[in-house]
Residue, then its C-alpha position, 0 to 999 in steps of 0.5 A: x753612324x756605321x749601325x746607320x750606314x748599314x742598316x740603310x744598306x740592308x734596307x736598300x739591298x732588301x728593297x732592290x730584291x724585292x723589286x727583281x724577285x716580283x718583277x714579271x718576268x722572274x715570277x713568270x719564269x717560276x710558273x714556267x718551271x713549276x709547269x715545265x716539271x708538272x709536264x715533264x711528269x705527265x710525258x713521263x707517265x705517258x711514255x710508262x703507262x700507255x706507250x711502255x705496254x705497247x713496246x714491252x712485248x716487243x723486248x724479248x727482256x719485258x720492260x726495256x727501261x730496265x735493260x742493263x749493258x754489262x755491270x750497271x749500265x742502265x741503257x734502257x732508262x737512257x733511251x727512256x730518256x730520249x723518248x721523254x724528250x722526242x715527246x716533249x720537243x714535239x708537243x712544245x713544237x706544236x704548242x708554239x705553232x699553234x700559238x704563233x698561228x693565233x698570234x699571226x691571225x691578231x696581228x693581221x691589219x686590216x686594208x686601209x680605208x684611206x689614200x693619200x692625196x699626191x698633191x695635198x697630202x692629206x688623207x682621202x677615202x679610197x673609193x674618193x675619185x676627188x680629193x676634199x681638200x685640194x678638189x683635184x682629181x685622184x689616180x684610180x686606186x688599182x685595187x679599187x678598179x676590179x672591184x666596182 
């Protein structure tokens, strides 16, 4: 009976990970971090190889990601460091802009092609001067009036 009890425990323990280990947003995290960690490397040799050569003639020691303070103080790879995260704050910002900005252009609606009757209630086409419904006469509607 408790070998019963338990192995329906470990039976429904490994169901219930199961489900949250392949829900969306736990897999989702995953690729973000596994990407996160590609970028981060990809900032990294950017900020070594292309911005580094340009910095480095400047410094009268050479390479100021190797420049120490005192016995073992590596200020240089701390500076390196911010650097790395200016660039990757700064290209997430525009990435996020970029994609907010397509977003917004989505969720535009498009202007209504139809007006509500104020005495019946149902709906009209806006260009509509009389309602189908009721036959009464519309109100002009003020962004219809300038463009005829």
């Amino acid at each position: 009976m408790t070998v019963r009890r338990t192995r329906q425990a470990t039976t429904g323990f490994i169901h219930d990970f199961r489900e949250f280990a392949l829900k969306g947003n736990v897999v989702e995290l995953a690729i973000a971090v596994i990407i996160g960690a590609a970028f981060g490397k990809i900032v990294t040799s950017f900020v070594e190889d292309i911005v580094m050569p340009f910095i480095n003639p400047l410094v009268p020691q050479g390479n100021w990601r190797e420049a120490t303070i005192g016995p073992g103080i590596r200020i240089g790879e701390f500076f390196g460091s911010i650097i790395d995260f200016i660039i990757i704050a700064l290209v997430l910002f525009v990435a996020i802009r970029v994609l907010g900005s397509w977003k917004r252009r989505e969720q535009e609606t498009p202007s209504p092609t139809e007006k509500e009757c104020p005495y019946c209630l149902t709906m009209v086409p806006i260009a509509a001067s009389r309602c189908r419904s009721c036959t009464s006469n519309l109100p002009p509607d003020p962004s219809q009036v300038f463009n005829r």
